[in-house]
N, C-alpha and C positions, 0 to 999 in steps of 0.2 A: 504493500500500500504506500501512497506517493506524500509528501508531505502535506499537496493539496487536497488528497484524496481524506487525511484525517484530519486537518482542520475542517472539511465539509462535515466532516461528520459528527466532529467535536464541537461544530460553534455553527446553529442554524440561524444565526441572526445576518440581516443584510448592510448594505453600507448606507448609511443614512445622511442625511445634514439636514437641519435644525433651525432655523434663525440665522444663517450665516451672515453676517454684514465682516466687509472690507474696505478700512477707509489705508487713503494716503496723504497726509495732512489732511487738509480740508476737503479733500476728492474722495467722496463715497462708490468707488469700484463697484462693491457687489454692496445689496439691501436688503437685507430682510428675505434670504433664499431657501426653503425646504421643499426634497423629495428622498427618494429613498429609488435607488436602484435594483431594480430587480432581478432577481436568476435568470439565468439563460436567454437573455435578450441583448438585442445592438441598439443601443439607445444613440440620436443624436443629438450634439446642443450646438444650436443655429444664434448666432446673433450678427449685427452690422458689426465693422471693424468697432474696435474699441468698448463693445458691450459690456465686457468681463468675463470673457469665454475663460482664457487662459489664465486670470486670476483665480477662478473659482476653480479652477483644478488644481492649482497648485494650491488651494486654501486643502482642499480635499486629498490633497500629498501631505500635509505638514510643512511644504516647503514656507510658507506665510502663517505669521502668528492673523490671528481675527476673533472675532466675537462669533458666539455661537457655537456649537458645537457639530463636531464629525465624527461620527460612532461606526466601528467596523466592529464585526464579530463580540458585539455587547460591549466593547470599551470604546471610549471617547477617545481620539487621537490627540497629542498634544504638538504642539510645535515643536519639529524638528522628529517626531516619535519615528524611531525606526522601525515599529513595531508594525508601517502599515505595507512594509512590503514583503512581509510573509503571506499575504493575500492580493498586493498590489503591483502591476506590472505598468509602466509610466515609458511611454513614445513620443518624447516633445518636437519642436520643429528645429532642434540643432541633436547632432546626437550625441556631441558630450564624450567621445570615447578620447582615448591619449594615442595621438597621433605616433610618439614612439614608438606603440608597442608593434609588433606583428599582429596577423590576425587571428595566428594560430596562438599566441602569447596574449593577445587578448581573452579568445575564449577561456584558455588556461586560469588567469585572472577572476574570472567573473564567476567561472565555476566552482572556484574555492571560496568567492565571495560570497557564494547566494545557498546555501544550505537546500534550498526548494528545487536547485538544477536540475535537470532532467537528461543525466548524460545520453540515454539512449536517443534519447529523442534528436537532440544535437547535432551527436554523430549522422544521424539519417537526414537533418536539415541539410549539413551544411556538404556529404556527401553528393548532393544534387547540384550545388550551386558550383561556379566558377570563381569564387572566391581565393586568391588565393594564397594560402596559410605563410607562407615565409616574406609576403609583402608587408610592410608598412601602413599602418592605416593613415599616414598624412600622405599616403600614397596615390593612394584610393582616390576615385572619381566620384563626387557628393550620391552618384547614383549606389555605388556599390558600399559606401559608408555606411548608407540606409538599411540597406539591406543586410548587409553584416549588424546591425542595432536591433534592427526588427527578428531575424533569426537567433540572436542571443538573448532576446526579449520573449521568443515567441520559446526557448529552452526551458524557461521557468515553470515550475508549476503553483503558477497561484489561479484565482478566481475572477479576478478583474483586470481588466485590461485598458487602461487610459489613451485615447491618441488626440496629441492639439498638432491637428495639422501637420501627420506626419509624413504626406507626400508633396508638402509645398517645395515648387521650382524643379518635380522629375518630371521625368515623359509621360507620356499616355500608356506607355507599352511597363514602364516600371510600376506604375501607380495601379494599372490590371494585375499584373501579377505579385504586390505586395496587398492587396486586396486578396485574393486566391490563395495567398498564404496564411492569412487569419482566418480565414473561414475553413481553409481543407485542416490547420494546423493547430488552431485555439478553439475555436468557437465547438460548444456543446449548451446538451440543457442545464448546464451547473456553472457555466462560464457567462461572464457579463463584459462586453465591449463598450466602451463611451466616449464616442469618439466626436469633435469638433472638428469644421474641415470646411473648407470654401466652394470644394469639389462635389456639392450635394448632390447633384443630377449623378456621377459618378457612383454612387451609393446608396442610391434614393431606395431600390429593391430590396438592399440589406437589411432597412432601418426598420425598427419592427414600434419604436416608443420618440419622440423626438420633447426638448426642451427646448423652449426657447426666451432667451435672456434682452433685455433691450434697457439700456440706459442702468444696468448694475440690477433689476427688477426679474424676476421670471412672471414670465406673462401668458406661459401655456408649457403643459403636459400631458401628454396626452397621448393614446397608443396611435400609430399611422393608421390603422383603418378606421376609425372611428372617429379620427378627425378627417379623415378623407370624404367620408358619408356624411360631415354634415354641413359640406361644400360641391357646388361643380364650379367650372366655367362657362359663363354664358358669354356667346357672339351672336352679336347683331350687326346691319350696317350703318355706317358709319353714322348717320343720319337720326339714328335713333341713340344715340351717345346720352341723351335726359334719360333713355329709361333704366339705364345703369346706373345712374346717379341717383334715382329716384329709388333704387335697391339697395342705395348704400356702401354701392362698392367704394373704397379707396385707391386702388390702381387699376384703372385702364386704359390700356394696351391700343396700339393704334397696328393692325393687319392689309393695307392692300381693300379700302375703301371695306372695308368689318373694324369694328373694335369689341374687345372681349373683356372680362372682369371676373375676378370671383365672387360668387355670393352664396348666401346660404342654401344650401340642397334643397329647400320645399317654396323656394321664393318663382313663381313662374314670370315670365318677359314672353309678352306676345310677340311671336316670329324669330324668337330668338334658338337656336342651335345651341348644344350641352355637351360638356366631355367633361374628364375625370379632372380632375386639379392636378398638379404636380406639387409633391412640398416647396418649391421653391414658389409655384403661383401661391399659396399660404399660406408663405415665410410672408412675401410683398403686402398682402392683404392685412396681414395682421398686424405688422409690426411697421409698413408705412415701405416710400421711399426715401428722398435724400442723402443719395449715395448708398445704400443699401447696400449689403454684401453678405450675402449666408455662410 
């Protein structure tokens, strides 16, 4: 039995937050944030640049002292508690490794560091990949850096798995296939992903529960089909743009003489056309634009 395997079994409590408020001087980051994350789900948290995405996860690492409390497995974390990454696995958007080592000397490192590693698993990662072991990691091309972080990230056996934006600046063809490796390689129904990320359409299939943060506030949580059902998109043409407004929508869209909007699922528009939302049409709806960026 694996070390995540008994703390599953030893500790059925989930990772929660409370009240979380984050100031910085007089700048209120995060306000007043609770939910609790669930078992076996890919949760996403969407906000515009600057909402508190990645402050609130590093409030949820220990790395940030704050008000409020963050409870993992029935204890409260404290600032700086080491204690939350016997269950927590953290994918930021730099990856933090020492450019010195090898990358064969890196794994070596991290495996003696982390009591949870999971050699077998390791070996079979990284036996697939092109990485290779007697190179340098200031060596290394940002793309393959990643991938050796995500691969030694993905060696751990814990229960949650954090990513802020861990494929910002790869390819399309890197960012498919470091996707393919959380899900063929982490994900199960005892494992929890919670991942922030700009690349939402990217991911949209994955996302099983989404949060979403705006101005340091959560302003919705909610599972993705159930927020889905109680939105479409309605197109009309151009012409009839008052009956959108007269619905209540806040963004819409100009189409090639049609303009489209989200509105509530049971709202009807005479002559108007219906399709499913995307979380990103939503994200717009909900939380505005003004530079907007999910």
């Amino acid at each position: 039995m694996t070390v995540y395997e008994k703390t599953f079994e030893n500790h059925p409590i989930p990772y929660q937050v409370k009240n979380l408020s984050k100031s910085f001087g007089k700048f209120l980051a995060i306000d007043n944030v609770s939910f609790t994350l669930p078992w076996g789900k890919i949760v996403g948290l969407l906000g515009k640049n600057g909402a508190g995405k990645s402050t609130l996860m590093r409030c949820m690492l220990g790395f940030l002292d704050h008000e409020g409390t963050v409870s993992l497995d029935g204890f409260h974390l404290q600032h700086r508690d080491h204690r939350v990454f016997d269950q927590v696995a953290f994918i930021p958007d730099v990856s933090g490794l020492d450019d010195r080592l090898t990358v064969g000397q890196t794994i070596d490192y991290v495996k003696r560091l982390n009591p949870c590693f999971n050699e077998e698993r390791s070996t079979r990662l990284f036996a697939r990949t092109n990485l290779p072991l007697n190179k340098k990691v200031g060596k290394l091309s940002k793309g393959m850096k990643t991938k050796l972080y995500l691969l030694l990230t993905i060696s751990l056996d814990v229960r949650y798995l954090l990513l802020d934006e861990p494929t910002l600046g790869l390819d399309i063809a890197f960012r498919k296939e470091f996707f393919n490796i959380i899900l063929g390689e982490f994900f199960d129904e005892q494992r929890t992903i919670f991942i922030s990320t700009h690349q939402v359409e990217e991911i949209e299939d994955m996302l099983q529960e989404i949060i979403i943060i705006d101005n340091g506030k959560m302003i919705l949580n909610e599972e993705v089909e159930s927020l889905k059902s109680r939105y479409r998109v309605a197109t009309v043409a151009s012409d009839k743009r008052q009956s959108l407004q007269n619905a209540g929508a806040r963004e819409i869209n100009n189409t090639l003489g049609f303009v489209s909007a989200v509105i509530p699922s049971e709202t009807e528009i005479e002559g108007a056309t219906y399709h499913r939302p995307t979380i990103s049409d939503i994200f717009m709806e909900v939380v505005g634009g003004n530079n907007a960026a999910v």
